[in-house]
Every structure is written in C-alpha cells, then in structure tokens.
C-alpha angles and dihedrals in degrees: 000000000000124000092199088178109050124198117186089191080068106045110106096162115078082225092064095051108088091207096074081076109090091213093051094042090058100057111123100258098239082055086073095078088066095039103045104066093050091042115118132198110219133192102205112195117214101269102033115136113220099180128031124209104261098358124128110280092230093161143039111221123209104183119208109175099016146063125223116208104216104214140189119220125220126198101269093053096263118139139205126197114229098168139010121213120202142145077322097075150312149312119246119032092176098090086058088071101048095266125130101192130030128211087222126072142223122230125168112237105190124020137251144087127328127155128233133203127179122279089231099056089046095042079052096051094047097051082050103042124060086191092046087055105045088055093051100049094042088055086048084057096053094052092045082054083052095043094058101026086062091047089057087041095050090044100047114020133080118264091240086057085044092059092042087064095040096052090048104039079059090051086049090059105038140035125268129024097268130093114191107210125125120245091239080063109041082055085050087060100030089058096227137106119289087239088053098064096037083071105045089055090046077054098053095036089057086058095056089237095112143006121204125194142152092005094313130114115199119191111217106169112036094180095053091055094046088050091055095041118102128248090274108072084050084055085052103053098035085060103047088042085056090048107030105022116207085011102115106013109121122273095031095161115126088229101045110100089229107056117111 
C-alpha cells in the first residue's frame, strides 16, 4: 500500500515518520526539498521482495519498522543471508557504486512501514551533494563490513553465537525486543539445518536470555546475548558506530527516552 502524499503532521505511527530511519534522519535539512515530494510510505507485508536478482533498481528503500534479509540465490532455489538492512540504512547500496541491477535480492523479513524514492532523484542528488554522498558511501562501507564480518561468523562460530549476532543485530534495526520469524527461517538464512537451530535456541532459552514461542522469538536479557556472542557482532557495532554514529546503538527509535 503506497502513501504517495506524505504528511509528517499525520503520521501518528514511528514507522511513517521518515525520520525513525537513521539515513533519512541525517540528510542535511535544506536536502529535503529535493527528497519530500518523491518520498513514498510504504506498508511492506512479511515476504515481499523489494529487490529481484538482476532486475532494474527503480527505487531506493529506507525501512522503519521493518528488516530486509539480503540474500544470495544458488541454482536449485536455495538462499543465504550475508547482511540485514534495517532503521539503520537502504536497500539497495548498489547504486552507490554505479550499478543499476544486483545479482542478490531483498526480501522483508518482518513486517511493518518503510519509505521509497526513485533511484534517479537520489543518484541526482548524490552527484550534487558532497554531504548526500559521504553519507551514502559511509553507510556502503558499513554493509561491506557486514558483508564480510557475517561470512567469517558463518564459517567459524557456533551456531548458538551465530544466532546471538543475528537476533541482535535485528534489535539493533527495529523497535521492540521481539522478532517474529519463524526457526525454520532464521535456519534458511542462516544457511544450517532446522534442528540446528532448535538447539541453539533450547540453548539460549535455558540461559534465561530469550523465549521463543509460536514463531516468535523475544529477547529478555540483552546483556546475556551480547556476553555469549562472538567477537563478530562487537566488529560490527564498533564499525557502523565509527561510520553512522548513533545508527545502530539500542533503543534507536526516535520515541524511546533513551535514544541519542
């Protein structure tokens, strides 16, 4: 469902304000006469694929409410997750670098609100702007730090640290403390075995640092799952902190009393 005329005065919901995206929220302020009237609300249902392997990048994405798994495809229809976008940032980097299609693609994981704008108006504006591009490409190097940090993780680390990273670098990205994917899907994107991942969550339930029912993983003790993560989830936050800071600390939504 698209809000082609958006009207911040209205928006009662944190997703429909475009400023609960961190990207969006850093434009220089005299940039938004430029942004605003291409600027798009978007409901965005669990499932929908934002960007197609090898299709035309017409659009930028800047999720609120929701995450987006960036996945690459194989041959027999099989995906891996090797990033995860969420308030923090856009999808899709690749127009950054001068490309017009991508052979990932962008699926959201859990639903909610995020805004669009057309790749064109946004390509314009960083040619024109310094600021606008600085930005952009410190956000791209955050997800190539993601992009390579996750392919160490998923090489080296237990399945139960793995899954330690995953769920908060989901908490970091969204509102709230619940992430509503199923454990079937988290092993899809994880790229292991169902029972693998049944026991990593036994294994984090037992330590009082999750529960997970019905579909729905809720994170109770944050400290505990940032103790038991490996190294990689620190790497992570210590990069995008250097490069967008405030951008992934907890608690990143614009309402919560303790946001920066």
């Amino acid at each position: 469902m698209l809000a082609t005329n958006f009207d911040r005065s209205r928006s009662l919901d944190v997703g429909l304000d475009p400023m609960t995206n961190y990207l969006l929220r850093s434009l220089p302020a005299e940039e938004w006469q430029y942004w605003q009237p291409g600027l798009e609300s978007m409901e965005l249902r669990r499932g929908m694929i934002l960007c197609k392997s090898g299709s035309q990048l017409s659009h930028l994405y800047f999720p609120t409410t929701v995450t987006v798994s960036l996945t690459q495809l194989t041959d027999n229809g099989t995906s891996t997750e090797f990033a995860v976008v969420g308030n923090d940032g856009a999808v899709s980097v690749a127009l950054f670098l001068g490309s017009q299609t991508t052979p990932s693609q962008a699926i959201v994981q859990t639903p909610g609100h995020g805004f669009r704008i057309p790749a064109n108006l946004v390509l314009d504006r960083f040619a024109r702007c310094d600021d606008v591009k600085h930005l952009m490409l410190r956000y791209t190097q955050a997800m190539l730090t993601q992009l390579a940090q996750t392919v160490v993780c998923n090489r080296h680390h237990s399945i139960d640290r793995q899954l330690c990273r995953w769920l908060l670098m989901r908490l970091d990205r969204m509102p709230g403390n619940e992430v509503p994917i199923t454990q079937q899907l988290i092993a899809d994107l994880l790229g292991v075995r169902r029972e693998s991942v049944t026991e990593a969550v036994q294994f984090l339930q037992r330590a009082g640092w999750i529960v997970s029912a019905r579909g729905r993983t809720t994170v109770i003790d944050r400290r505990g799952l940032e103790t038991h993560a490996c190294e990689c989830y620190a790497v992570l936050r210590r990069e995008t902190d250097r490069l967008l800071p405030s951008a992934s600390q907890p608690g990143n939504d614009p309402e919560s009393p303790d946001s920066p």
